[in-house]
C-alpha positions as CSV (number, residue, x, y, z in Angstrom):
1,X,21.9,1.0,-12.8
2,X,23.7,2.2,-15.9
3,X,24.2,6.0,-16.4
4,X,21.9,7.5,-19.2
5,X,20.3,3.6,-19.6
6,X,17.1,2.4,-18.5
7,X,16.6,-0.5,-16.1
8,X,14.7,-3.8,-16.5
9,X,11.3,-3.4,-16.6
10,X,10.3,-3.7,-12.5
11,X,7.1,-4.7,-10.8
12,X,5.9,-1.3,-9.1
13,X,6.4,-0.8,-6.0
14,X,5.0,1.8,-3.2
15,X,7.7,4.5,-3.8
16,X,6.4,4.4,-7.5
17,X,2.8,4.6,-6.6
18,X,4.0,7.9,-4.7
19,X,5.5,8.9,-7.7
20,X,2.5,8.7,-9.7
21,X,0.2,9.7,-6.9
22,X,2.1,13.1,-6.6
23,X,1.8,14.0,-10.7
24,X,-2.0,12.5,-10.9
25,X,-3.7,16.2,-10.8
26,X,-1.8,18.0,-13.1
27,X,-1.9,14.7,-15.6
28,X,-6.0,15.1,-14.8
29,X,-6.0,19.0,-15.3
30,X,-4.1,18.0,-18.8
31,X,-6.5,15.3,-20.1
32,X,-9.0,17.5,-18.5
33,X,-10.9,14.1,-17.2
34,X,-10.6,12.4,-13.7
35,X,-9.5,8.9,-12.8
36,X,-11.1,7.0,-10.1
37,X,-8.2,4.5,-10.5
38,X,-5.1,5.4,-10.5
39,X,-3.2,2.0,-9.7
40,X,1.0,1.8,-10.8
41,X,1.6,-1.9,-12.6
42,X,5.6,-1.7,-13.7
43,X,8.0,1.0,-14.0
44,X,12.1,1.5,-15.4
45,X,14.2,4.0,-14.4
46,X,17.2,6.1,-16.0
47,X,19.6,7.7,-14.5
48,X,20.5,10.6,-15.5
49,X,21.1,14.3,-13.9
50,X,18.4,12.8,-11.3
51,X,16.1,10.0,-12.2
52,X,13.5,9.3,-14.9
53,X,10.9,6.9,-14.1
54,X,8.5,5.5,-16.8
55,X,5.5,4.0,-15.1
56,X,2.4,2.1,-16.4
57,X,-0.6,2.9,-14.7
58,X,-4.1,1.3,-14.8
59,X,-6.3,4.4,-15.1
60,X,-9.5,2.4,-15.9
61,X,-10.7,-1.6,-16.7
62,X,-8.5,-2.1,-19.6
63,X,-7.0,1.2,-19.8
64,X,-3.5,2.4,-19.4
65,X,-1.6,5.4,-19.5
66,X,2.0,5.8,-19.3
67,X,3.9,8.2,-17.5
68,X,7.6,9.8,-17.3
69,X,8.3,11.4,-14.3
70,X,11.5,13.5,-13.5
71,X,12.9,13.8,-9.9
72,X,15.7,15.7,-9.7
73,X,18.7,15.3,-7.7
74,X,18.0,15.9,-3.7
75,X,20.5,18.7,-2.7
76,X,18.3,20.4,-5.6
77,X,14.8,20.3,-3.5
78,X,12.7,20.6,-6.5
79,X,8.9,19.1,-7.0
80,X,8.7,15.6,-9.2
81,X,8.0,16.9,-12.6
82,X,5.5,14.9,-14.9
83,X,7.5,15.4,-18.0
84,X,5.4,13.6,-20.6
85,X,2.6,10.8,-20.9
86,X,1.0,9.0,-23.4
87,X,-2.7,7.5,-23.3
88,X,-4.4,4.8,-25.1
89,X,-1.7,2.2,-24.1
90,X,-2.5,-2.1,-23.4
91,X,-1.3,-3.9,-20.7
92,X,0.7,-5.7,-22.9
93,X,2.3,-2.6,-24.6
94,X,5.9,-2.5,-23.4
95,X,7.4,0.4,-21.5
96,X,10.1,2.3,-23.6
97,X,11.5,5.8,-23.7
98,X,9.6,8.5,-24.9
């Protein structure tokens, strides 16, 4: 992987579904709704001063949301940080920075 560029899009995988799993509450407490799915599709990642992941997540039958997710380098020990989201997405919409 490229430094500062994002990967191919990937099929998720179950380090991604961790990923997700460990920002779902806060992204809940911010939509201020629960989801009783919760499944990751796809994801990219960016390297950068850690790793960005952008992950598409089935929240309901035909509904998306997609997520950015910041994990910071290891030697730093911080918590994955859900850095933005947006809702309202398709499975066909593509995943791209934001």
């Amino acid at each position: 992987m490229m430094c500062g560029g994002a990967s191919a899009t990937k099929p998720a995988t179950a380090e991604t579904q961790r990923i997700a799993d460990a920002v779902k509450t806060e992204l809940e407490e911010k939509e201020n709704r629960k989801f009783p799915i919760f499944k990751t599709i796809e994801f990219k990642s960016q390297l950068v001063a850690g790793v960005n992941y952008f992950i598409k997540v089935l929240v309901g039958e035909e509904e998306f949301i997609h997520l950015r997710v910041f994990q910071s380098l290891p030697h730093e020990n911080k918590p994955l940080e859900l850095s933005s989201y947006q809702t309202n997405k398709a499975k066909t919409d593509e995943l791209a920075y934001f």
